[in-house]
C-alpha positions as CSV (number, residue, x, y, z in Angstrom):
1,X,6.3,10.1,3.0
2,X,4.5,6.8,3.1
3,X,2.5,5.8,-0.2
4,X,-0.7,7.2,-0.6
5,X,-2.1,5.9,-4.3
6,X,-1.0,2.8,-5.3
7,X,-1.9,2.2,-9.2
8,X,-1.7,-1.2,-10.7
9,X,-0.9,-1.0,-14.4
10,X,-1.6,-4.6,-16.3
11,X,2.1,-5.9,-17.8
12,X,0.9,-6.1,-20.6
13,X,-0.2,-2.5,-21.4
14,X,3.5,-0.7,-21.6
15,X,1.0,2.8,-22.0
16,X,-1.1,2.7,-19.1
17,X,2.4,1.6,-17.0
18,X,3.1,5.2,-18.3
19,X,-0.1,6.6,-17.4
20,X,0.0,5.5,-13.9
21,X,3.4,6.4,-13.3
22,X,3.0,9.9,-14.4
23,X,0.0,10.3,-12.2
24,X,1.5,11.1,-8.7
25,X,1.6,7.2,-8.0
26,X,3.7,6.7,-4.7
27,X,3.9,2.6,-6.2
28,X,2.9,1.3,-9.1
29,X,2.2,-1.7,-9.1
30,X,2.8,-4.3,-12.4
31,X,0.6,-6.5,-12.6
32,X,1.4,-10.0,-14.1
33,X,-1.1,-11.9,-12.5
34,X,-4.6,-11.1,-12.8
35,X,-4.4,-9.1,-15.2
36,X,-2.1,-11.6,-17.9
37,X,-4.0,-14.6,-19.8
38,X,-1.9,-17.5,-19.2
39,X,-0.5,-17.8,-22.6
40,X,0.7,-14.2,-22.2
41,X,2.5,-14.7,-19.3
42,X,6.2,-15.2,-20.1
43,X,5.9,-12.8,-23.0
44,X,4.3,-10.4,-20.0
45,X,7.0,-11.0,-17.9
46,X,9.7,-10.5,-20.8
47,X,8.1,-7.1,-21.9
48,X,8.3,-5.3,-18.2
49,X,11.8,-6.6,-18.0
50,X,13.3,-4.7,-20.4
51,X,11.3,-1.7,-19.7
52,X,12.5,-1.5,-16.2
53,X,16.2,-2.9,-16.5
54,X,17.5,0.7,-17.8
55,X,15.7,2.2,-14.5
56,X,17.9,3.0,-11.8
57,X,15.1,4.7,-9.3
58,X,11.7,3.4,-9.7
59,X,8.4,3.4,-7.5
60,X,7.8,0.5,-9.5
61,X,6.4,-2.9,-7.7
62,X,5.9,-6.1,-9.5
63,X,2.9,-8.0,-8.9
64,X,4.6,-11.6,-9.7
65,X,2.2,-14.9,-9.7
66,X,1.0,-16.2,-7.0
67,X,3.2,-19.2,-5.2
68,X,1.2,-22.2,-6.6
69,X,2.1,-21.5,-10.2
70,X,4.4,-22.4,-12.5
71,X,5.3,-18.8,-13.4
72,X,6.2,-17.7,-9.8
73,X,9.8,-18.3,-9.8
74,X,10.8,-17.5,-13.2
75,X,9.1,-14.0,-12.2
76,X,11.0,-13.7,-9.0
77,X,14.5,-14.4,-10.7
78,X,13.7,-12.0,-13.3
79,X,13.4,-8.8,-11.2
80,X,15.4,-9.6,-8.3
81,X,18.2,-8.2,-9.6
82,X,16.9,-5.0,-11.6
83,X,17.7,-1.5,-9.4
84,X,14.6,0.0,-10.8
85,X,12.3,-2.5,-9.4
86,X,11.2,-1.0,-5.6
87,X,9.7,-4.7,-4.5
88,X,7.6,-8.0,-5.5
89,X,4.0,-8.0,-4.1
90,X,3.0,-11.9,-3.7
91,X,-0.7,-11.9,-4.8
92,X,-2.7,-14.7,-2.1
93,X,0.0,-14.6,0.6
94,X,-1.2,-16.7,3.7
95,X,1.5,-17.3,5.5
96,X,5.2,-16.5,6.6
97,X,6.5,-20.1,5.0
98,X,4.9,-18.9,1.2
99,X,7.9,-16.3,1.3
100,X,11.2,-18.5,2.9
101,X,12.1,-19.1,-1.1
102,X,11.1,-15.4,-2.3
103,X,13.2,-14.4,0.2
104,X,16.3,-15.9,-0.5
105,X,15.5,-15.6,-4.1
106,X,14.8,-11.8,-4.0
107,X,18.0,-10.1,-3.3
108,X,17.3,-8.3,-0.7
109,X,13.9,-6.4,-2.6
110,X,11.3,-5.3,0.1
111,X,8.5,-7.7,-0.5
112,X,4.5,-6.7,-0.3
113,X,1.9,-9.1,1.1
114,X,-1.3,-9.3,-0.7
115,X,-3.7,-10.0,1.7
116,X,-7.0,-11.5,0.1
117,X,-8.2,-14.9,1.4
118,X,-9.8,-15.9,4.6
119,X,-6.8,-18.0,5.7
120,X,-5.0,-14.8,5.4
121,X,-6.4,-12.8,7.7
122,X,-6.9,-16.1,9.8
123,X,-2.8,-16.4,9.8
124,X,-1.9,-13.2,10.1
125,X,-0.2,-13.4,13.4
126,X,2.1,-15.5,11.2
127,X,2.5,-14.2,8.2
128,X,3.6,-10.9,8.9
129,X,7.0,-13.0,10.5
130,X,8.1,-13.4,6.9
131,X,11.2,-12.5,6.6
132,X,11.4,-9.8,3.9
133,X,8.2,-8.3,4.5
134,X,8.1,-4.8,4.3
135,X,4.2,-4.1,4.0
136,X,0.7,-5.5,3.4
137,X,-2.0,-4.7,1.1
138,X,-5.6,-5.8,1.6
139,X,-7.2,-7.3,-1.4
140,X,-10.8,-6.4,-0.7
141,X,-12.6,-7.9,-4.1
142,X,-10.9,-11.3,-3.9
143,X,-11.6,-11.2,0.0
144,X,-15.2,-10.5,-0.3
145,X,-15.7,-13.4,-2.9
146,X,-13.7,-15.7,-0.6
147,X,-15.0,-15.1,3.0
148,X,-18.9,-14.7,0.7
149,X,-19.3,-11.4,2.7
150,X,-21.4,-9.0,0.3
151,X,-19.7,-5.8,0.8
152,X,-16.7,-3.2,1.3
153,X,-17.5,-0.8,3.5
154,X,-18.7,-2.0,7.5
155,X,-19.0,-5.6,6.5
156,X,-15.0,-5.6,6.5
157,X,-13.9,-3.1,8.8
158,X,-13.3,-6.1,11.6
159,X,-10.5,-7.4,8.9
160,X,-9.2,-3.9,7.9
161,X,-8.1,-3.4,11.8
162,X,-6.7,-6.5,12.2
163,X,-4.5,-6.0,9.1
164,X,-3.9,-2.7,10.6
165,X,-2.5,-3.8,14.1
166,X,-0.7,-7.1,13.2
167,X,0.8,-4.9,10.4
168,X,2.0,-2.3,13.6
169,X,2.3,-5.2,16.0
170,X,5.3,-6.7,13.6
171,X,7.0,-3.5,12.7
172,X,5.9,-3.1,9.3
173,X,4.9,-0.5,7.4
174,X,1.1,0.4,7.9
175,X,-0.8,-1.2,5.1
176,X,-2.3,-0.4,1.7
177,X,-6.4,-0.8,1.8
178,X,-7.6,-2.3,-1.2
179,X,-9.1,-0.7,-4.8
180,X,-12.9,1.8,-5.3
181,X,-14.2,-0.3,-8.1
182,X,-16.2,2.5,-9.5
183,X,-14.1,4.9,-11.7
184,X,-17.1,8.1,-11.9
185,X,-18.1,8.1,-8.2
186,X,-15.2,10.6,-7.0
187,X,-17.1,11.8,-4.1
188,X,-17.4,7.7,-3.1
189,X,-13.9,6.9,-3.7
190,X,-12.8,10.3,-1.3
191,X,-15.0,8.8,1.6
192,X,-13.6,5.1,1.0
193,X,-10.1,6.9,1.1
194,X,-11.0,8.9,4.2
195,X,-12.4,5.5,5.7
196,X,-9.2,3.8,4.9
197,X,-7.0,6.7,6.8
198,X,-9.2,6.9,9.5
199,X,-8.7,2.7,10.3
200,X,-5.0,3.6,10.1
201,X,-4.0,2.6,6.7
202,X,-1.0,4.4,4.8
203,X,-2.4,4.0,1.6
204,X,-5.3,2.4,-0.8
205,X,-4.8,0.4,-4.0
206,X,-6.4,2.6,-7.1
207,X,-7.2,0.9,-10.8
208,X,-6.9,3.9,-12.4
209,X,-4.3,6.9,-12.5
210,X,-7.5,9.3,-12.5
211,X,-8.1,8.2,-9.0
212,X,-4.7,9.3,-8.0
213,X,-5.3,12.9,-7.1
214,X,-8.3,12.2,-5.1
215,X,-6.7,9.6,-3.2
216,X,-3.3,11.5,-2.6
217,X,-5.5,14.4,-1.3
218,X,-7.5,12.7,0.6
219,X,-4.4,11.1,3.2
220,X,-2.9,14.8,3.1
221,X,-3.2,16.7,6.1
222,X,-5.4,19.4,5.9
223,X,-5.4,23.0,6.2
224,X,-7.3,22.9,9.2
225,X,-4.6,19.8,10.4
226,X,-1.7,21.8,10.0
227,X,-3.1,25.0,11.8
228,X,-4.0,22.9,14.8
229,X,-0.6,20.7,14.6
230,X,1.2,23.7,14.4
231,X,-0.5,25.3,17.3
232,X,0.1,22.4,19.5
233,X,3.8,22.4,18.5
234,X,3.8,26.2,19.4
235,X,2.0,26.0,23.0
236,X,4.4,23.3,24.3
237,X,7.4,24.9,23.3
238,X,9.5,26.0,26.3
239,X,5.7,25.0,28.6
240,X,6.0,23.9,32.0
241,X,3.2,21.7,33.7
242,X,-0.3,21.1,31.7
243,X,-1.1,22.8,28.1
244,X,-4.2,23.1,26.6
245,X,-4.9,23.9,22.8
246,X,-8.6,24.6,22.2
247,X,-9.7,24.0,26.0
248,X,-8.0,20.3,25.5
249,X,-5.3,19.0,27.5
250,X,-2.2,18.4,25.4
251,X,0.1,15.2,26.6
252,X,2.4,13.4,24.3
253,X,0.0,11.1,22.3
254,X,-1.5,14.2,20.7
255,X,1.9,15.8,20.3
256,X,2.9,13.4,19.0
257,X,-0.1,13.0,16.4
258,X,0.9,16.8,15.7
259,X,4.3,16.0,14.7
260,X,3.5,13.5,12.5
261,X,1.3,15.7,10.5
262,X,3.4,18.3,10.1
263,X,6.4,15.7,9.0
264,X,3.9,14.2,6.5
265,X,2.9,18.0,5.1
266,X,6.7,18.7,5.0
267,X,7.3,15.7,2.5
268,X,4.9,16.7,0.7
269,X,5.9,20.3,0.5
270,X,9.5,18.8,-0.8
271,X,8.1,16.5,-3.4
């Protein structure tokens, strides 16, 4: 089942690490950029190391600083090797080149793209070549500031498809849309998820674990999904020439479409 909340959890807060991952988190996501004053940052780094070396399964990713730092590397080689680390997300990715040492350095962990600068989205033909890249996640709130575009919603929707297709053009995973800043508008942050699914995004970034249920629920097929998937599925079983389910013609896009959702409500049946 692909992730559908993504939690970021600052390093330096082992409770709230807890918090998110008891959630229902697909990924949670460590965060030792942003979210670490500089003088805290090896300490930081030090502190989530030994809480994830005993791990041996983990949906644990670690949000390492960004290339231009003096902190990147040190972070790379320090959670390459641990099993109960699921990837490295590079914060201000731009282009397939800032990953040729992450790669190498990174033993093989899938590595995230964070997607939030104009030349970003301006490269992205190239930077979803890296090699090593398994996924991309759009950082809406450092894009906005960057590109000066005041607002999330339509203002951005040109950017979240082309994330979207490059991301399906290259073979990756589809991408993560980016965080619902306000932690009491649940009814806001189910339409922002919806929006998100809708544009063809897996999953959406959450800066909270309460926002967890509400996105998870909101990329879940729903009763009325499965009822029409499985009808589909049922009409063109053993069906010679043209079917139609609810006076529409059925051809292999939608059956297709009906698959899928029942696949995804099967995962989430088996946990």
């Amino acid at each position: 089942m692909p992730p559908a909340a993504s939690c970021s959890s600052p390093a330096i807060a082992p409770s709230v690490s807890t918090s998110a991952r008891a959630s229902g988190a697909d990924m949670v996501v460590i965060d030792l950029e942003d979210a670490v004053l500089p003088d805290r940052k090896a300490a930081a780094r030090d502190t989530v190391h030994d809480a994830l070396a005993g791990l041996t399964e983990s949906r644990f990713v670690v949000r390492v600083n960004s290339l231009d730092t003096a902190w990147h590397a040190d972070d790379v080689r320090a959670f390459a090797g641990l099993p109960g680390v699921a990837g490295l997300m590079l914060p201000k990715a731009e282009r397939a080149s800032d990953f040729a040492a992450m790669h190498e350095a990174a033993a093989g962990k899938p590595l995230h793209a964070l997607v939030e600068t104009v030349s970003a989205i301006l490269n992205l033909a190239d930077l979803v070549t890296a090699r090593g890249l398994a996924r991309l996640s759009f950082g809406t709130v450092d894009f906005q500031a960057d590109a000066g575009i005041d607002g999330d919603g339509a203002e951005i929707d040109y950017v979240r498809t082309q994330i979207v297709l490059h991301s399906r053009n290259a073979g990756l995973a589809a991408p993560v849309d980016g965080v619902s800043t306000d932690l009491t508008d649940d009814a806001a942050l189910a339409r922002d998820t919806d929006h998100a699914r809708r544009f063809g995004f897996a999953g959406k970034l959450c800066v909270h674990p309460r926002q967890v249920g509400i996105v998870n629920a909101a990329f879940l097929p729903s009763d009325a999904d499965i009822d029409w998937a499985t009808r589909v599925i049922a009409a063109i079983d053993g069906a010679f020439g043209a079917v139609a389910v609810d006076g529409k013609l059925i051809d292999k896009p939608v059956v297709d479409r009906a698959r899928r959702l029942l696949e995804t409500h099967a995962a989430f049946q088996a946990g």
